[in-house]
N, CA, C and O of each residue as an XYZ file, in Angstrom:
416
protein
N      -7.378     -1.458     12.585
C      -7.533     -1.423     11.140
C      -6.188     -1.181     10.462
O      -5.823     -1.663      9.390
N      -5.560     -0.418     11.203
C      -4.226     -0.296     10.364
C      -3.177     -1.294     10.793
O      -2.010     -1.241     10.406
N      -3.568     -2.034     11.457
C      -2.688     -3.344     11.633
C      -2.914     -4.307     10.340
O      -2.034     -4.702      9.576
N      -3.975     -4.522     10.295
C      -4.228     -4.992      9.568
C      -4.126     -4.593      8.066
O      -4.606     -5.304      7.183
N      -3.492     -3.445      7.824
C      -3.813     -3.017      6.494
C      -1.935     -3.235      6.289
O      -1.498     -3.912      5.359
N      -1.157     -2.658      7.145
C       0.231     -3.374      7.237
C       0.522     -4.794      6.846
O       1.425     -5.130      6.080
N      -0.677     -5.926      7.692
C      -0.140     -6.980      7.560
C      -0.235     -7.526      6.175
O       0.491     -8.408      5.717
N      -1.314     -6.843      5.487
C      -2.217     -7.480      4.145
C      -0.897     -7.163      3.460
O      -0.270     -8.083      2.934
N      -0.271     -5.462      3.427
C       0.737     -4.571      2.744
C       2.559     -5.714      2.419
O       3.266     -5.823      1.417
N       2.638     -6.177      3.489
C       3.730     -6.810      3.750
C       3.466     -9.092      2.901
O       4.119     -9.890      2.228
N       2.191     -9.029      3.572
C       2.344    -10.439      2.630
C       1.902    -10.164      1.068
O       2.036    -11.122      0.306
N       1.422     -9.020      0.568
C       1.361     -9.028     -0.986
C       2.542     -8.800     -1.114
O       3.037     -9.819     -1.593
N       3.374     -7.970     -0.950
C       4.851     -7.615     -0.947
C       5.843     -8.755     -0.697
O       6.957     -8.655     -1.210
N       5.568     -9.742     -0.018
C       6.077    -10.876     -0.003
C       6.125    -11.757     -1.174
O       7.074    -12.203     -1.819
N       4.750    -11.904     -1.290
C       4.159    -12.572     -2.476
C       4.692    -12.069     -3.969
O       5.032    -13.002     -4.697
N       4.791    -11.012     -4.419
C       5.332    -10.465     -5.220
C       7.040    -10.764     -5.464
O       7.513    -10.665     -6.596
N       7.938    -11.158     -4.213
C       9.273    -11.083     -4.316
C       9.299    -12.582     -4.917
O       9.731    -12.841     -6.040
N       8.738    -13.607     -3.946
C       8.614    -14.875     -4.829
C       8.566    -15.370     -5.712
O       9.275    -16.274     -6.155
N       7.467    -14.707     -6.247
C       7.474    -14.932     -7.908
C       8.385    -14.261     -8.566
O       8.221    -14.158     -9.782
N       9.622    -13.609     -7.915
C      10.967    -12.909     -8.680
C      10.080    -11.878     -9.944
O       8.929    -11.857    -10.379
N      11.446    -11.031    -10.223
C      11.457     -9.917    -10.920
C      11.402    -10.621    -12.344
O      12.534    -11.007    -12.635
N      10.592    -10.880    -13.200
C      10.726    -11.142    -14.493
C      12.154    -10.654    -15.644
O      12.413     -9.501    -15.987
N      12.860    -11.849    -16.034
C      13.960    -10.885    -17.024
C      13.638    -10.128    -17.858
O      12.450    -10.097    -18.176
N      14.728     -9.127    -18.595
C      14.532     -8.310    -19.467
C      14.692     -8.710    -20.832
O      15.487     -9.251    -21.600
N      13.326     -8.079    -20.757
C      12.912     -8.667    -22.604
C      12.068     -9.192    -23.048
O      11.695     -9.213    -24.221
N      11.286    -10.137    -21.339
C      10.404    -10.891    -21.216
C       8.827    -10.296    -20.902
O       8.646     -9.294    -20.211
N       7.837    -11.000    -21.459
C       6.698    -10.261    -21.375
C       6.148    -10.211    -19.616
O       6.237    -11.067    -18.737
N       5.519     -8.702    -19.601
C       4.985     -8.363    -18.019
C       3.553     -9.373    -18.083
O       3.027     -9.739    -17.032
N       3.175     -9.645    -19.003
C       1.539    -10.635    -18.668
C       2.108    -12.160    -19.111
O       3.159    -12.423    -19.695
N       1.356    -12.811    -18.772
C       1.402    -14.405    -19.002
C       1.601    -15.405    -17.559
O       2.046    -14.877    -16.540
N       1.294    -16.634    -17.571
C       1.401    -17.360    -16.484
C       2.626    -18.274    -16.388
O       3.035    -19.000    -17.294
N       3.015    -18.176    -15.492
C       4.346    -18.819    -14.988
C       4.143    -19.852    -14.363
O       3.557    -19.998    -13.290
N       4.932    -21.067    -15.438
C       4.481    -22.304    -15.150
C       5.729    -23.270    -15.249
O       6.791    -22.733    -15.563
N       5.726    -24.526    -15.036
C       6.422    -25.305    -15.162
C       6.239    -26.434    -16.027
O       5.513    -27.338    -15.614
N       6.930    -26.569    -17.492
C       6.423    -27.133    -18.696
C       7.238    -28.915    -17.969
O       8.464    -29.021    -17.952
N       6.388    -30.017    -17.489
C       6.410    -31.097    -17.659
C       6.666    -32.195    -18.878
O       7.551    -33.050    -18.838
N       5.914    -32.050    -19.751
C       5.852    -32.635    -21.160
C       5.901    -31.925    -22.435
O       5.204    -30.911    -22.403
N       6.284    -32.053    -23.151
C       5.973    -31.607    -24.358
C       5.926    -32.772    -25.453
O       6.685    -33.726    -25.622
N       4.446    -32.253    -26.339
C       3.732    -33.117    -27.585
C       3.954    -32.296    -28.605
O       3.118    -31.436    -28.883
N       5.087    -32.433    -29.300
C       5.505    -31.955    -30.577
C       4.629    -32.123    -31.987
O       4.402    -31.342    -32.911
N       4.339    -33.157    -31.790
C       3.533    -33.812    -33.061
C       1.798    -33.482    -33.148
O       1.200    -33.408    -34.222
N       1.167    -33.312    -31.839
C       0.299    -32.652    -31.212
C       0.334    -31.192    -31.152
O      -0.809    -30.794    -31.381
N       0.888    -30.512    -31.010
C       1.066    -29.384    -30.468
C       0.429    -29.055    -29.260
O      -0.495    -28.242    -29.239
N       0.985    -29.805    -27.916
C      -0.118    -29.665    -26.974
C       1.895    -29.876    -25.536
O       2.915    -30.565    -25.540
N       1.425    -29.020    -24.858
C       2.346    -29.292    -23.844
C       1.766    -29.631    -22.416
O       0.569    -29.410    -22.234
N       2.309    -30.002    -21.684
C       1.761    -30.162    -19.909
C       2.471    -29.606    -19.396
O       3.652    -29.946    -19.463
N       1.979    -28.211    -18.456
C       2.315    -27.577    -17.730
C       1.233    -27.403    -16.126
O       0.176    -26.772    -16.122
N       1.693    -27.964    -15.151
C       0.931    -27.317    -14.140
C      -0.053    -28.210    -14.008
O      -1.096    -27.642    -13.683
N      -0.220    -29.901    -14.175
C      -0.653    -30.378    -14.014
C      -1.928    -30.533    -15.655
O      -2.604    -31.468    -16.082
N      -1.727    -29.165    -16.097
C      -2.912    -28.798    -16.978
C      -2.146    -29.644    -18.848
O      -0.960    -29.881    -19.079
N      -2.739    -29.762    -19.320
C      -2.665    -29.948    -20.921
C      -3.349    -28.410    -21.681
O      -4.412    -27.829    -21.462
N      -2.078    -28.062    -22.750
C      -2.701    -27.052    -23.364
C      -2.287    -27.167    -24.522
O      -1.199    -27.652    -24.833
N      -3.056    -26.763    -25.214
C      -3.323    -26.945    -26.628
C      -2.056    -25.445    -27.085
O      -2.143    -24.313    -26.610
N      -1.093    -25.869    -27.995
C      -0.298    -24.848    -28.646
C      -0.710    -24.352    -30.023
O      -1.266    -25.236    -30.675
N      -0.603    -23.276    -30.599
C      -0.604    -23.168    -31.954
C       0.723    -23.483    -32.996
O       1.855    -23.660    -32.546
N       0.442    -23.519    -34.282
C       1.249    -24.394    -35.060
C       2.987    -23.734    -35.023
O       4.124    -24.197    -35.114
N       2.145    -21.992    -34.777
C       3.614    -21.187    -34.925
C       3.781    -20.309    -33.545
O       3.902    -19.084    -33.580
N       3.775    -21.114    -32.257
C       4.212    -20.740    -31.690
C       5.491    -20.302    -31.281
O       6.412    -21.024    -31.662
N       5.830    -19.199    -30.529
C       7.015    -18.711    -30.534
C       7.433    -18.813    -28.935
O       6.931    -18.354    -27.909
N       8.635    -19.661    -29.224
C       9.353    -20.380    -28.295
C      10.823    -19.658    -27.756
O      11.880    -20.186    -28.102
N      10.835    -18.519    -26.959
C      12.189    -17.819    -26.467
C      13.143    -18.528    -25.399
O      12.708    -19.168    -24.441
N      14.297    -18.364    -25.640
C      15.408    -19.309    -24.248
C      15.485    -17.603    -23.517
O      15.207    -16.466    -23.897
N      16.000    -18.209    -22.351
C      16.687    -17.229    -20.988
C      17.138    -15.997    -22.035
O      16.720    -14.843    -21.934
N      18.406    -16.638    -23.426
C      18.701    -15.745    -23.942
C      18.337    -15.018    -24.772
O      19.217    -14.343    -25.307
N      17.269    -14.882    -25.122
C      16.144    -14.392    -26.233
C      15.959    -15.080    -27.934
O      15.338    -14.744    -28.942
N      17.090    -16.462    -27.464
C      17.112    -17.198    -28.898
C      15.840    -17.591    -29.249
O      15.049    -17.774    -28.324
N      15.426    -17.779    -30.507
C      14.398    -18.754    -30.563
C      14.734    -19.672    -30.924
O      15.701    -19.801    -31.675
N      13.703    -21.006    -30.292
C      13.823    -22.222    -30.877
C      12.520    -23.209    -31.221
O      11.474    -22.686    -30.838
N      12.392    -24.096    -31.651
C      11.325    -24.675    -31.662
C      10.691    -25.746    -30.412
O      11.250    -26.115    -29.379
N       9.772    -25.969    -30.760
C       8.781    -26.860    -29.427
C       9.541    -27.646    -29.223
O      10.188    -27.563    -28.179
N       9.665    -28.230    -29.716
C      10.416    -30.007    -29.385
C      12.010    -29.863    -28.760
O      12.704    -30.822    -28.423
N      12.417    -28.396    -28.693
C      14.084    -28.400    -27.923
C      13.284    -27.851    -26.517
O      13.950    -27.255    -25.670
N      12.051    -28.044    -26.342
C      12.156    -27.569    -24.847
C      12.492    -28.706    -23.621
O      11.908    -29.788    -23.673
N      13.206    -28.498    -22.798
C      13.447    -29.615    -22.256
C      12.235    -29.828    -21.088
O      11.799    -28.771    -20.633
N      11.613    -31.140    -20.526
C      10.759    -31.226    -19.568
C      11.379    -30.688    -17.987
O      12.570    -30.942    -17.811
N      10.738    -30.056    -16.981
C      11.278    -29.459    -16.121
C      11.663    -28.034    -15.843
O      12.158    -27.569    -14.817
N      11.207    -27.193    -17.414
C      11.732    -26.256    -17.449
C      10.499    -24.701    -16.592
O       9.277    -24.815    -16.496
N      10.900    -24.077    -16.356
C      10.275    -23.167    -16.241
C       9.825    -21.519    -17.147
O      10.593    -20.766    -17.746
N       8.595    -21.413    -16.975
C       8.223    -20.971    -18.541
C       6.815    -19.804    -18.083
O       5.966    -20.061    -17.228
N       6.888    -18.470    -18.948
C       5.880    -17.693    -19.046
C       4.949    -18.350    -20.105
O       5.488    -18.782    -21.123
N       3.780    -18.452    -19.981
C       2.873    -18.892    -21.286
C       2.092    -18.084    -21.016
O       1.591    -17.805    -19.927
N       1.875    -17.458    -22.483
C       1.180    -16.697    -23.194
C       0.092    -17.258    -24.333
O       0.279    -17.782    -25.432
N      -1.091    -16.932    -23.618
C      -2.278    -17.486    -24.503
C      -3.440    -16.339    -24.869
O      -3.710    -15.303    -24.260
N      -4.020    -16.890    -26.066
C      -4.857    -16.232    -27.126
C      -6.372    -15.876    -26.411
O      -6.839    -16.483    -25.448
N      -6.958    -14.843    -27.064
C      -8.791    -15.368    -26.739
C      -9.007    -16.405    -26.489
O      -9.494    -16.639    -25.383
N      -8.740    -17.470    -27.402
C      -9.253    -18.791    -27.542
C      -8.659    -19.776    -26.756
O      -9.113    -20.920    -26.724
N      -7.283    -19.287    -25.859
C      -6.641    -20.269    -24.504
C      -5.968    -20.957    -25.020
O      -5.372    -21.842    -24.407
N      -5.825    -20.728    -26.592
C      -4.291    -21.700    -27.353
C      -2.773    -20.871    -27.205
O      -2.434    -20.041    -28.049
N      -2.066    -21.158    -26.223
C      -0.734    -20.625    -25.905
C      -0.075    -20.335    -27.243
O      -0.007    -21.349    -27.938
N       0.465    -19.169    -27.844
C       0.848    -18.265    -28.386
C       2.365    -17.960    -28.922
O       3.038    -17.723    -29.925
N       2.406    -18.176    -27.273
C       4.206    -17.682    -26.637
C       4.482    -18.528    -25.392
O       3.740    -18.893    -24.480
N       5.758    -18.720    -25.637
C       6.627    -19.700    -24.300
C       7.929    -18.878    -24.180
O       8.647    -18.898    -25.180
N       8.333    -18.183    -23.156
C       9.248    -17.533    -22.959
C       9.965    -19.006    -21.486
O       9.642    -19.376    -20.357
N      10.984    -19.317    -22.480
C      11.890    -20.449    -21.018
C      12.344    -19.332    -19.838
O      12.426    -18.170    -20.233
N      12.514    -19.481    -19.037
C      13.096    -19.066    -17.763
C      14.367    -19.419    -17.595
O      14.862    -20.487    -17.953
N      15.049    -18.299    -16.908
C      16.637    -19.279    -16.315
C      16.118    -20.002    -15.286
O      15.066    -19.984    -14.648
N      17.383    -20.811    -15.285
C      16.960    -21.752    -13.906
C      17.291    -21.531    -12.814
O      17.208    -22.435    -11.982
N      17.879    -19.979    -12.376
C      17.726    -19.559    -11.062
C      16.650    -19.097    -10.788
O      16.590    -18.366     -9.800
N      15.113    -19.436    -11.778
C      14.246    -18.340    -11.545
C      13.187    -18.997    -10.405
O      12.688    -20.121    -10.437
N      12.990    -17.887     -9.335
C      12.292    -18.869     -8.473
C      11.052    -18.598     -8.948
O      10.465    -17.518     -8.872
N      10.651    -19.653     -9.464
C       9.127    -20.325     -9.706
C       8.578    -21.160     -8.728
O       9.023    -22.231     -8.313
N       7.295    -20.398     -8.317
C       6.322    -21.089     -7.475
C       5.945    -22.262     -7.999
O       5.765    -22.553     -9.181
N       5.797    -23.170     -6.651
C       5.199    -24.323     -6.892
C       3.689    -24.494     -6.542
O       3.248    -24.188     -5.435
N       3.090    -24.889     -7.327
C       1.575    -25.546     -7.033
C       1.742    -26.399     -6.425
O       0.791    -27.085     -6.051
């Protein structure tokens, strides 16, 4: 039993390093994704295979805590999204691009 409670101990602990230490400044909740497309005119981006619906005033942060709007995000980027009750993303915090983001 305690082999097993080691082994479980060591691959969550694994699992955790992967998804890297979040930067500072950046929110501890939201899903870490990889923004493919962005629909400016829509307000709808593709991340993760998924389509999600954005709100009108979403707030869009770089690596450096600038803000910018939807349409400077570049495709490829890696990104915390932050969504509402209602599953309309909120917040897009960009990632640096050393950040190791899991792949689906």
């Amino acid at each position: 039993m305690r082999h097993a409670f080691t082994i479980l101990l060591v691959l969550v602990t694994t699992l955790s390093m992967a998804q890297g230490i979040r930067p500072k400044g950046f929110p501890a909740y939201g899903l870490e994704m990889r923004i493919v497309a962005v629909d400016a005119a829509d307000y709808r981006i593709e991340a993760d295979g998924l389509v999600h619906k954005v709100t009108r005033a979403v707030k869009v942060m770089t690596p450096e805590l600038d803000r910018i709007f939807l349409f400077q995000i570049k495709p490829g980027t890696g990104a915390i999204i932050v969504k509402n009750k209602n599953a309309t993303v909120t917040e897009i915090w960009l990632l640096p691009d050393n950040y190791p983001l899991m792949e689906n």
